[in-house]
N, C-alpha and C positions, 0 to 999 in steps of 0.2 A: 413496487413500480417506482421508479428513478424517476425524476424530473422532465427528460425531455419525453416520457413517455405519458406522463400527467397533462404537459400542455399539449401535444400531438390530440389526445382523448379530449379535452375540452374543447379545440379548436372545430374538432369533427362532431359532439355532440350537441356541440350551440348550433353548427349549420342545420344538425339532423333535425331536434326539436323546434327552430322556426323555419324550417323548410325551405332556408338560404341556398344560394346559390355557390357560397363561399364564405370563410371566417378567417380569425386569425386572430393571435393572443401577441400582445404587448406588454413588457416587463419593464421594471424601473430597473436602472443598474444600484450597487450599494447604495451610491450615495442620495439616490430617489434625484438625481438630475439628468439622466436622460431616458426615455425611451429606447427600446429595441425590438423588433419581433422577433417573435424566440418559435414561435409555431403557427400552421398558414394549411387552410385545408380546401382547394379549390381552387388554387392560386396558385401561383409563381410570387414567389419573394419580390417585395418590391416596398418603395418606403412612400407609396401613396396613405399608409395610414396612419402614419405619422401625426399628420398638421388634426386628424379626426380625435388621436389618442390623446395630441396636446389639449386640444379645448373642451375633453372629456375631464381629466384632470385640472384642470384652470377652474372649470364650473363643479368638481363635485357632483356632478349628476349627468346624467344620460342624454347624448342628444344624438337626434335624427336626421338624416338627410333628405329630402319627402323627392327632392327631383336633383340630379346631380345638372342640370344645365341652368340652374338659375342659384344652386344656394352655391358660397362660394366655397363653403368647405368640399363642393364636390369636382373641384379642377381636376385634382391629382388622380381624381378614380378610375381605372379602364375603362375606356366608350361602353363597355360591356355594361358595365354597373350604374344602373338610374339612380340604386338608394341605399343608404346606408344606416346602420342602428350602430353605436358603441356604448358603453356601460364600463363603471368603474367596475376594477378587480380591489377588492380592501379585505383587509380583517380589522380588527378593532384598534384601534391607535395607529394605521399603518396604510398609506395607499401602496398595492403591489404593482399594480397596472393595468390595463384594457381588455376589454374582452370586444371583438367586432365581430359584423353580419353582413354581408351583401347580396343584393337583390337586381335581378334584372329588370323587374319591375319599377315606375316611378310609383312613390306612396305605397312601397310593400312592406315597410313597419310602424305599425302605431301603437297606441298604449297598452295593448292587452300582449303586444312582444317584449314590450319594456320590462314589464313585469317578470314574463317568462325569462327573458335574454340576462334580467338581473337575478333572479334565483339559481338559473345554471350558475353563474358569476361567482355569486355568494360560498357556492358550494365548491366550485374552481380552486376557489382560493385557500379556504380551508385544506385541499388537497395537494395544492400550490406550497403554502408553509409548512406542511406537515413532509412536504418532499424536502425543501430547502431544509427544515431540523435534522432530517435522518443526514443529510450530503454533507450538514456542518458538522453533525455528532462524528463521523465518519472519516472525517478530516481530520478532526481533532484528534480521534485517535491514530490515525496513521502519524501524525505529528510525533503524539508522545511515545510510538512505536518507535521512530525512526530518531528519536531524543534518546532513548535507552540505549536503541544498536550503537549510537556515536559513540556515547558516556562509555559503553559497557567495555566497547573495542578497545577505545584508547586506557582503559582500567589495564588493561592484560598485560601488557607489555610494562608497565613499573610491576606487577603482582610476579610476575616470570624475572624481572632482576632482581627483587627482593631475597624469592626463593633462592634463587641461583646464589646472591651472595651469605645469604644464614646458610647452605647447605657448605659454601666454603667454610665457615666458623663455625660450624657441626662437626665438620671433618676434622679440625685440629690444622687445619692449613693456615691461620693467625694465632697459631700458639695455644698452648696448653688450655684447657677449661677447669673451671671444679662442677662438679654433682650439682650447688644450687644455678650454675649459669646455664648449665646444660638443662636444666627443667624449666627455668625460664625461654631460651632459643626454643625448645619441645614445645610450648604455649604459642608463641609468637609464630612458629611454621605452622600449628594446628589453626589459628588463627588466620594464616595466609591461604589455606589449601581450604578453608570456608568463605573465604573470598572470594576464590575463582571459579567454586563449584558454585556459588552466588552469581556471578560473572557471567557464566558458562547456561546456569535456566535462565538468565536475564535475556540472554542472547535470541536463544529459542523460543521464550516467551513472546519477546518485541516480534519476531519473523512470525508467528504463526499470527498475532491478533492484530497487524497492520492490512486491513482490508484492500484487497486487491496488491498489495503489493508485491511486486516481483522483485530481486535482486540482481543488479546490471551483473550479463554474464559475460566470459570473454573465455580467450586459452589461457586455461590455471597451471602453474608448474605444479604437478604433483609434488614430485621431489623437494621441494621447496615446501610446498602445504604440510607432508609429513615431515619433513625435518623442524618446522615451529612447533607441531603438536606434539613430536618427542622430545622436547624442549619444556616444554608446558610444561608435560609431565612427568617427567623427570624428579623430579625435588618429591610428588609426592610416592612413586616408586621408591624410592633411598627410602624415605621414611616407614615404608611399609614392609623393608628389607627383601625388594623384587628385583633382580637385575633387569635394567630396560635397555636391551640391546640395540642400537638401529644399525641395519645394515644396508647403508647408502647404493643407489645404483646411479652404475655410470651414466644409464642413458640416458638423457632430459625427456623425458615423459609430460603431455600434456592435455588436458581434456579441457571440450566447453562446459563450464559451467560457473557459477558464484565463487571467489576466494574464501566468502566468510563461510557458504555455502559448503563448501568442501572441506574446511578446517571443523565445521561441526561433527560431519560424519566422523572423519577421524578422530576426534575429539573421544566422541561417543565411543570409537571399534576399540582405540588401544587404552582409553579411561577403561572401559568393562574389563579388558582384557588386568591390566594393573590390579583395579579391584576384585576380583576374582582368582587373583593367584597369591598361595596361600605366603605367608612370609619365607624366605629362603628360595623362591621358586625364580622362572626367569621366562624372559618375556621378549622374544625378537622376534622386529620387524621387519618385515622386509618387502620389497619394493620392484616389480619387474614386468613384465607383458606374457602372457600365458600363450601358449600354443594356439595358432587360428586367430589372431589379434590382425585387424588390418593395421597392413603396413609392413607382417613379418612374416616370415614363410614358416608352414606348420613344422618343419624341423628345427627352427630355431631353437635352441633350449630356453628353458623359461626356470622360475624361482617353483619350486614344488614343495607340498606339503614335507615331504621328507626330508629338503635342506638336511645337513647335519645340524644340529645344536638348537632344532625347532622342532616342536612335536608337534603331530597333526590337528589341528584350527586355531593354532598361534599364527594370531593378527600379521 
């Protein structure tokens, strides 16, 4: 149960157990300097109980309104309301805020409601903290969620020029090597390709354990999403002696959904597809609109498993 579902239930169980006519729960903000009403069960929102919630708080203890046309805390109450009960909301070291009761009666709360109006209270509040812990716990972690996704994104793009430049100094494109340089670059690439695959669950981790979070979606260029992830991965193909083929398409292709969103899926289809093919093997991808796609007519030709130079469930 969330927060505003905790005071909604208190609001209506204070009315139900003194047999009020109306309630209504008042909260401090952080900095315990103002009131607000945060839930109202009988009533239309209205800041008549305010000036009740103030002198509830001021005194520490509970007070009553026995007739609203003579006491003067009861100016602001609706003609409707003769009387009025409030009671602190606290836990231990901490005032939270008001718990109220209205009556259409004059003199319809006395001590033996006080009592009751302050044990609902007691118990409010406990229910009250125990919401705000779980809403901060929850924060906190969508925070460190959405702390990782930043760190993790902007990691990829130095970890992909790294690659790309040790796979030029692999190749012999800055000059000759010997056997000990080349076992060293060997360490340093295997080093970088535990980076990304570090990089890459950090990704997936932060997106799945950021509670409630969704990722701003928009029109992703395909084309674009798979030309980074063959990029990616690239360096670790060479290494693993795979040809990774991509085979660009002309059309600008684009779908709603997440950029990081969509760079993972592909991440995942042509990383499997890489790791899975044995060294010496090859690996193209390609890129196109299938027959019956809106937008193109079923005779349009599309990319099909039997491409030449792709074997059937090559990505």
């Amino acid at each position: 149960m969330d927060l505003v579902q905790v005071l909604d239930r208190l609001a209506k169980t204070a009315a139900e157990v003194l047999a009020a006519e109306a309630a209504e729960v008042l909260l401090l903000d952080e900095r315990h300097s103002r009131l607000t009403i945060e839930a109202v069960f009988g009533l239309s929102r209205s800041n008549f109980g305010l000036d009740l919630g103030r002198a509830i708080l001021d005194k520490g203890l509970p007070v009553i309104v026995q007739n609203a046309q003579t006491d003067p805390l009861g100016d602001h109450l609706p003609k409707v309301f003769h009387s009025a009960l409030g009671v602190p909301l606290r836990v231990p070291g901490r005032p939270l805020g008001t718990l109220h009761v209205y009556g259409i009666q004059p003199a319809q709360f006395g001590p033996g409601e006080i009592e009751r109006l302050q044990a609902v209270a007691d118990l409010g509040a406990i229910a009250i903290e125990t919401a705000q812990g779980l809403f901060d716990l929850e924060s906190m972690d969508s925070s460190k969620s959405q702390f990782i996704r930043v760190a993790t994104h902007e990691l990829r793009s130095p970890i992909t020029v790294a690659q790309s430049m040790l796979g030029t100094v692999v190749k012999g494109y800055a000059g000759p090597m010997t056997e000990t340089q080349r076992e060293i670059f060997a360490r340093i690439a295997g080093r970088l390709n535990f980076l990304e695959n570090l990089v890459n669950d950090l990704l997936q981790l932060a997106a799945s354990k950021a509670p409630g979070f969704t990722e701003d979606e928009c029109a992703v260029t395909v084309n674009a999403s798979l030309g980074r992830v063959v990029l990616l991965l690239q360096p670790r193909a060479e290494e693993k002696g795979v040809a990774l083929v991509h085979h660009a398409c002309c059309d600008k292709l684009a779908v709603w959904a997440s950029e990081e969103g969509l760079d993972r899926i592909f991440v995942n289809l042509v990383g499997n597809a890489v790791k899975y093919t044995p060294p010496g093997g090859r690996v193209d991808v390609w890129l196109g609109q299938s027959p019956g796609t809106p937008g193109q007519s079923p005779g349009t030709p599309g990319q099909s498993p039997g491409t030449p130079g792709q074997s059937p469930g090559t990505p």
